[in-house]
Backbone bond lengths (Angstrom), bond angles and torsions (degrees), N, CA, C in turn:
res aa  C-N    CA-C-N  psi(-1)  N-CA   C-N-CA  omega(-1)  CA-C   N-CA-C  phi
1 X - - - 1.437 - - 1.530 108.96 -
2 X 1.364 107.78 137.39 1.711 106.36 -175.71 1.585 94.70 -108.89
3 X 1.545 108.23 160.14 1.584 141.06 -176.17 1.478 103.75 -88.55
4 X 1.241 101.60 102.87 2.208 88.96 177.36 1.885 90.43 -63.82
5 X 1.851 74.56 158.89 2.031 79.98 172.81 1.239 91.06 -94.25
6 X 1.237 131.53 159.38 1.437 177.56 129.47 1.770 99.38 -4.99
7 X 1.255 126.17 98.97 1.867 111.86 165.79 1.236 113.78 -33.30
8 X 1.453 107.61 141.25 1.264 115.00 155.86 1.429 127.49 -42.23
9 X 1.793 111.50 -47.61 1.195 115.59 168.56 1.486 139.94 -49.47
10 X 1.660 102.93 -23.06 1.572 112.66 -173.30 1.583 94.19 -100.80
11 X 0.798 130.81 -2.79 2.026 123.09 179.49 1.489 100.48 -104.88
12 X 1.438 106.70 -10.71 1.515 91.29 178.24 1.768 101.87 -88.81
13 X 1.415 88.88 -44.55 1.642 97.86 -176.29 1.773 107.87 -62.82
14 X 1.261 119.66 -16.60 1.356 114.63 152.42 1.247 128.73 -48.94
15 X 1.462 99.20 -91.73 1.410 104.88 174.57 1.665 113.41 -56.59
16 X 1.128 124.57 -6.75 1.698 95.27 161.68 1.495 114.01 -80.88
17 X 1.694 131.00 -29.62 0.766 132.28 -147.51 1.868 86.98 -102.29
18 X 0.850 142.11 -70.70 1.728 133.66 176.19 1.581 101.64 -3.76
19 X 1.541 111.58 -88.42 1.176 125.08 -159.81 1.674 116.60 -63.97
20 X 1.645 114.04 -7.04 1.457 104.12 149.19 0.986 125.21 -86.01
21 X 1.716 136.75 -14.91 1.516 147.74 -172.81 1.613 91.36 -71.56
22 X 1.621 102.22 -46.81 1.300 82.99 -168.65 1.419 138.25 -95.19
23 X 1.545 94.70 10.23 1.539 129.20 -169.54 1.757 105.15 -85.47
24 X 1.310 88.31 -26.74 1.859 101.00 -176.37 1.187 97.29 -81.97
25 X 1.383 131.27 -70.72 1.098 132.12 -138.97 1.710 94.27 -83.76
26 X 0.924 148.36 -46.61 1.658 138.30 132.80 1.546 99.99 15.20
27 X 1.979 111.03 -86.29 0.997 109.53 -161.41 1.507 140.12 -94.74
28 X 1.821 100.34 19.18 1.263 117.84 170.70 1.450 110.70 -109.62
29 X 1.671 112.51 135.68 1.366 125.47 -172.65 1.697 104.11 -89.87
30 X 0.794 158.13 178.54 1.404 166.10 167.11 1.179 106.05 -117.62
31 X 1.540 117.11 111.70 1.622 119.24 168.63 1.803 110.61 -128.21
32 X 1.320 104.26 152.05 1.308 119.77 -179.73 1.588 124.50 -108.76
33 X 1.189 108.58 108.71 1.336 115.90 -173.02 1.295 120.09 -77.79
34 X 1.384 139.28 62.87 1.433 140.96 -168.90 1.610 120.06 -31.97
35 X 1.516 112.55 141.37 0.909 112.31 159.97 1.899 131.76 -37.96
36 X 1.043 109.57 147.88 1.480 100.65 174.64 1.781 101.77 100.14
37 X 1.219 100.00 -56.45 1.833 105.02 -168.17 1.759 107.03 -14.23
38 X 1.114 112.59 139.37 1.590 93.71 177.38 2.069 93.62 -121.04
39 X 1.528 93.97 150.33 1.024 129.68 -178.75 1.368 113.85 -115.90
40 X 1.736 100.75 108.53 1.503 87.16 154.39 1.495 130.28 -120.81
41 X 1.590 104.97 159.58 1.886 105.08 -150.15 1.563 69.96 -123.02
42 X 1.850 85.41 172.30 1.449 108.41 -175.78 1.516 101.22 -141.79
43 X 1.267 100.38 123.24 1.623 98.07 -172.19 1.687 105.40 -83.38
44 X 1.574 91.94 142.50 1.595 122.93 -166.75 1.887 106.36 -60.30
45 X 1.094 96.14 -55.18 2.119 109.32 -179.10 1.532 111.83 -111.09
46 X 0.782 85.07 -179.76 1.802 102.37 178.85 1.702 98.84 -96.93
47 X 0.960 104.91 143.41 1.880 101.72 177.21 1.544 114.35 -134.45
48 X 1.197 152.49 138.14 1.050 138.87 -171.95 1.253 117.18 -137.32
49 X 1.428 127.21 139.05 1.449 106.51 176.61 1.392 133.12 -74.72
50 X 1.320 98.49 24.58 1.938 101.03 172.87 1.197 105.32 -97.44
51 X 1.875 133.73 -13.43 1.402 137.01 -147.90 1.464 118.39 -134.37
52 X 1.600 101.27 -16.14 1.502 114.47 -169.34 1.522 107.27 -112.85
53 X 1.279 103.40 155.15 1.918 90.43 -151.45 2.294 79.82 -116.67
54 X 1.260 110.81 166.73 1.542 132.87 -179.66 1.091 82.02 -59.20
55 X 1.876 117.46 142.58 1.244 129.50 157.14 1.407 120.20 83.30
56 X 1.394 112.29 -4.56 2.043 117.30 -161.89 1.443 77.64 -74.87
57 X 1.420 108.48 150.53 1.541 139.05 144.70 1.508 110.30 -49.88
58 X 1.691 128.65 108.08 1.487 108.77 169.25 1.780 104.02 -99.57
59 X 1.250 116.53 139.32 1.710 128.50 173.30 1.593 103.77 -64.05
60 X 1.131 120.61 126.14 1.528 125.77 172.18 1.301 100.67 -136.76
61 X 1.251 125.61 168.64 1.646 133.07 160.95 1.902 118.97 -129.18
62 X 0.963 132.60 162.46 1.107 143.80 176.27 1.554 114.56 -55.10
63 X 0.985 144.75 88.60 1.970 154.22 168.84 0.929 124.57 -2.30
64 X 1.716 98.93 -58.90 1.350 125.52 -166.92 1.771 113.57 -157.48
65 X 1.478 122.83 160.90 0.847 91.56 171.83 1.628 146.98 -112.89
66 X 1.447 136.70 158.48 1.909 123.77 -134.69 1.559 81.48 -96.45
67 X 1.286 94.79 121.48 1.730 105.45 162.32 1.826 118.28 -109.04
68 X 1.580 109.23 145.00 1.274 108.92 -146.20 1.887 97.05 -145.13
69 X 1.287 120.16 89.65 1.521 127.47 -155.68 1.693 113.43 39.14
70 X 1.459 100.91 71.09 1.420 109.68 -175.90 1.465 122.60 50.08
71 X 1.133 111.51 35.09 1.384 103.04 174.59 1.933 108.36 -146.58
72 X 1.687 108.37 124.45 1.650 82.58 -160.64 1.864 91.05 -76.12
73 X 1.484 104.97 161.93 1.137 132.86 -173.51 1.722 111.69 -113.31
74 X 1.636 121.31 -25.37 1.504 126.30 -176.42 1.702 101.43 -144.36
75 X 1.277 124.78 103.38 0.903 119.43 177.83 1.287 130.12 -82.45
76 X 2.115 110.59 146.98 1.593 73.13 -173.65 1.523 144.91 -112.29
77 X 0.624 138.81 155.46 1.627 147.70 -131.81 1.616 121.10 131.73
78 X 1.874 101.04 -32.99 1.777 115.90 -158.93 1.307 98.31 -56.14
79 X 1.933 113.02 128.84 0.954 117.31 159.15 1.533 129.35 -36.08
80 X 1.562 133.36 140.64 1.311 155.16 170.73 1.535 139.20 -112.90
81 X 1.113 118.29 139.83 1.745 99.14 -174.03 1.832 104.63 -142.86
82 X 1.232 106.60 133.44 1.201 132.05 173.86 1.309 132.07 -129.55
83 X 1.368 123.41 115.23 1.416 132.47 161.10 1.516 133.14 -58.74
84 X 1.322 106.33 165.98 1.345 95.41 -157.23 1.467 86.83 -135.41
85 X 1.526 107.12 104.14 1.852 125.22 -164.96 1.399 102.83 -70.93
86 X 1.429 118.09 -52.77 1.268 102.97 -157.30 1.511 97.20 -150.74
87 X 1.324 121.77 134.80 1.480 129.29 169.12 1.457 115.62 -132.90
88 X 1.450 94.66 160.99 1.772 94.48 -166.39 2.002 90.56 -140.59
89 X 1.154 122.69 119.78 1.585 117.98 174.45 1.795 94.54 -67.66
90 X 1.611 102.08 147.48 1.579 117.72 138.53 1.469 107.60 -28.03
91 X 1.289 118.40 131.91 1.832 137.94 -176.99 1.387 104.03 -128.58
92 X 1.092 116.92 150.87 1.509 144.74 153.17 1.417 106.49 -19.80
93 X 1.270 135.04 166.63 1.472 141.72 117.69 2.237 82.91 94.59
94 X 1.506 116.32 28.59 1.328 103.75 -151.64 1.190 140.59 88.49
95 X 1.005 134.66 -32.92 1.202 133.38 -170.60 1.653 138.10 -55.07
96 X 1.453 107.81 105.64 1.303 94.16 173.54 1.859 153.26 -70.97
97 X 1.349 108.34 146.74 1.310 99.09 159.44 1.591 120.79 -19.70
98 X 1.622 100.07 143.12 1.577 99.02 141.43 1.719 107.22 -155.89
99 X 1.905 83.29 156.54 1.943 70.76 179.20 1.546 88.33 -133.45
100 X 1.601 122.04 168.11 1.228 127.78 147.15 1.294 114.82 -140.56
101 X 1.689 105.21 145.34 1.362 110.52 -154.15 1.882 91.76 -118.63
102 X 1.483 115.43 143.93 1.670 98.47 172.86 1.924 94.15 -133.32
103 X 1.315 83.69 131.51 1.763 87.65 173.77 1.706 111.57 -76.01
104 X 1.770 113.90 129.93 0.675 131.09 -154.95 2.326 102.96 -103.20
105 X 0.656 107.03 -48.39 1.672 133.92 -175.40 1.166 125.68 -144.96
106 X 1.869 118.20 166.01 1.511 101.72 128.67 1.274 76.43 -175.45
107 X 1.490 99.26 157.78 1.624 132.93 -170.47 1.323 121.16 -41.98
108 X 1.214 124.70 133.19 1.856 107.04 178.73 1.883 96.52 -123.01
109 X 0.920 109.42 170.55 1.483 143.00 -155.42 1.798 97.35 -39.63
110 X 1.431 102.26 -62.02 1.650 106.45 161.93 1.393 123.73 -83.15
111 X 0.815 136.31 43.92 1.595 151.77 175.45 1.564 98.13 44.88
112 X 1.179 117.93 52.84 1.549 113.79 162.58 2.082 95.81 -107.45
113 X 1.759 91.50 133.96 1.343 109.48 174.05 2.049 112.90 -75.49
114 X 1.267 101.47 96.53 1.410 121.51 176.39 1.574 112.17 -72.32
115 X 1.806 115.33 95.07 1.629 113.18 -172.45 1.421 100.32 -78.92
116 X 1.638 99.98 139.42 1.762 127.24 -174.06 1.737 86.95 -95.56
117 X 1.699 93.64 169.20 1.195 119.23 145.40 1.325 125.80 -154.20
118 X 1.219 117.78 144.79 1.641 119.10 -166.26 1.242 98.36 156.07
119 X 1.498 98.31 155.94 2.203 101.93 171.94 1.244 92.77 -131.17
120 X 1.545 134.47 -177.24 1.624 158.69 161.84 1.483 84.98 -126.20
121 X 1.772 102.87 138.64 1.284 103.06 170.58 1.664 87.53 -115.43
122 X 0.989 133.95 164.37 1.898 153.11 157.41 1.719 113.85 -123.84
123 X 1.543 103.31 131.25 1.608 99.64 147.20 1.076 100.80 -150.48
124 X 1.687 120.39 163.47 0.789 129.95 -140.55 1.784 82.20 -99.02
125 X 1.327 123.24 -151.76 1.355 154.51 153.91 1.433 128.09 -69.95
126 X 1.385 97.59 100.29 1.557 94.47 -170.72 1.460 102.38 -81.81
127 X 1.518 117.57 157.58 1.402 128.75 -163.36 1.933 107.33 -136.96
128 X 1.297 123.45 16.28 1.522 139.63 -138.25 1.822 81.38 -95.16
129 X 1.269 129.39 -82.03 0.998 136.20 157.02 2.054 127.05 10.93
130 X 1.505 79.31 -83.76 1.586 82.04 170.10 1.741 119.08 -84.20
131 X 1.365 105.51 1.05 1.675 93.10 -168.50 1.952 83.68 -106.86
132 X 0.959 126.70 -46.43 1.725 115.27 175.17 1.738 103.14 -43.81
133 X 1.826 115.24 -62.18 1.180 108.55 168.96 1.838 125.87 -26.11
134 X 1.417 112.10 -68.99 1.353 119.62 177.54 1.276 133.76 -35.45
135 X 1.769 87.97 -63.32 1.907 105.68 159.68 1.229 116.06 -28.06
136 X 1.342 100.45 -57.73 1.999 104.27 -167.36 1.416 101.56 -66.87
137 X 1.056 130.09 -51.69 1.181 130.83 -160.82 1.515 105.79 -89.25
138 X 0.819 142.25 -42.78 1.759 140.96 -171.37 1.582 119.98 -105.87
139 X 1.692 106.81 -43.43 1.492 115.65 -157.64 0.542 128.00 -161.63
140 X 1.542 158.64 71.29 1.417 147.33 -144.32 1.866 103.67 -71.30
141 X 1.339 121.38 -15.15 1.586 122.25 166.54 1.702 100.08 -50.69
142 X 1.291 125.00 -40.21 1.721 131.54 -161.98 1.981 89.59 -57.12
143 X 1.400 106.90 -30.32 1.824 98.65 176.21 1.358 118.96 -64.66
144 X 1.501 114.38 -0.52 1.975 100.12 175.52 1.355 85.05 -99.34
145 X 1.609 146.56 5.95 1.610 113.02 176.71 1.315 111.05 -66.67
146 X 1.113 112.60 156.92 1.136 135.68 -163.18 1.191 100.30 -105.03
147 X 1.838 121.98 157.82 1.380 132.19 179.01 1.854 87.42 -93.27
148 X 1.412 103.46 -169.83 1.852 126.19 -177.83 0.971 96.19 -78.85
149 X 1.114 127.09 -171.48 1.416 155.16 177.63 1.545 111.70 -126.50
150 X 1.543 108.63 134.58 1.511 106.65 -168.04 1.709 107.80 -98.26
151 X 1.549 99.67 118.97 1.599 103.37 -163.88 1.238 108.71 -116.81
152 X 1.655 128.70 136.67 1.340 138.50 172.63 1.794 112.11 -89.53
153 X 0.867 123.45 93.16 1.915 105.66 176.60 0.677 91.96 -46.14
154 X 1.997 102.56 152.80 1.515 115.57 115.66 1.316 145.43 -27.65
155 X 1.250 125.16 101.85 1.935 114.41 -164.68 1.194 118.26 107.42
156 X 1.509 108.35 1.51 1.642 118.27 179.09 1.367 97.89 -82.04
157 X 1.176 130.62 -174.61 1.587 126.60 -141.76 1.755 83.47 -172.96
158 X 1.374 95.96 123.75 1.864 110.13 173.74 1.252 94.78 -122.68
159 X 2.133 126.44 149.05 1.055 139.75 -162.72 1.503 94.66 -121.93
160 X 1.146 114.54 103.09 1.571 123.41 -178.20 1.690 110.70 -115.46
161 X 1.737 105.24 166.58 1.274 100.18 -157.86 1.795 90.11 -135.77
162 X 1.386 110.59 134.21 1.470 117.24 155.44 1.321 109.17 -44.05
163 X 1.696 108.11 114.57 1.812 100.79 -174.23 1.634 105.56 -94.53
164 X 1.522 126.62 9.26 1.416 118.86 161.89 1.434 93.32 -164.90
165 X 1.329 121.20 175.25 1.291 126.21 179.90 1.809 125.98 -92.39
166 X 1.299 128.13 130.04 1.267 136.01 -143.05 1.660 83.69 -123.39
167 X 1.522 102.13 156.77 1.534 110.50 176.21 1.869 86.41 -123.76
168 X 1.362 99.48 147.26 1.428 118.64 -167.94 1.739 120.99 -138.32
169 X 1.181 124.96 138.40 1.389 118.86 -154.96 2.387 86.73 -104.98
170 X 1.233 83.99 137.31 1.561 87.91 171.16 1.287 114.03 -139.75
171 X 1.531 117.38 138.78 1.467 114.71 -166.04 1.746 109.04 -69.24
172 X 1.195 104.03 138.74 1.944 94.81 175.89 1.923 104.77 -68.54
């Protein structure tokens, strides 16, 4: 029984491909991003609880950037993602907004997704007080005012935390 030889095509695609596996892994250090690390993101839009629906994805990015035995590990700019747990619209009789936002990730240096934990809670301005007051005294119509609306800027800044520890590739 004879041995076919080997394509030309697959010994080339060998040897090109060996000596980058091992060219990488040479020049990537292995670092560990501990639990706890805190991250802070800066949310991308303004979000409000009159406009943003339970569960939407909010866009954030990284603050600043997370350094981890001198070496940064999340740079900043790196995309971020946060949910939006719980919302409540502006109500009748006063009532305010509410929103809560929980950071979900955000990108680290080799595109591994680093899971956060932390929420921002918001409410808006409650108005219950003076509009029951009014009613009685002027109008009982003063009971459809409405409370504020609970609003996050753009450029507001949430303090989130590595919720376990991730191993991460960094170029030497």
């Amino acid at each position: 029984m004879r041995l076919k030889k080997p394509s030309t095509g697959l010994v080339v695609c060998i040897a090109i491909i060996i000596p980058f596996l091992i060219i990488s892994n040479v020049c990537a250090e292995e670092v560990e991003i501990p639990a706890g690390t805190p991250v802070a993101l800066r949310f991308a839009q303004t979000i409000s609880s009159e406009e943003a629906a339970l569960g939407q994805t909010v866009s954030l990015s990284a603050a600043r950037d997370v350094i981890v035995k001198g070496k940064v590990v999340i740079k900043a700019g790196a995309p971020a993602q946060a949910s939006i747990v719980k919302l409540e619209k502006k109500g009748a009789i006063g009532k305010a907004g509410e929103l809560i936002v929980s950071a979900r990730s955000v990108t680290a240096v080799d595109g591994t997704e680093v899971p956060l934990r932390d929420t921002m809670s918001i409410t808006g301005r409650e108005k219950v007080g003076g509009t029951v007051a009014l009613s009685a005294i002027i109008c009982p119509l003063f009971l459809l005012r409405k409370g504020e609306e609970a609003r996050i800027m753009s450029g507001s800044e949430l303090r989130a935390y590595v919720d376990y520890p991730v191993k991460i590739k960094i170029e030497k």
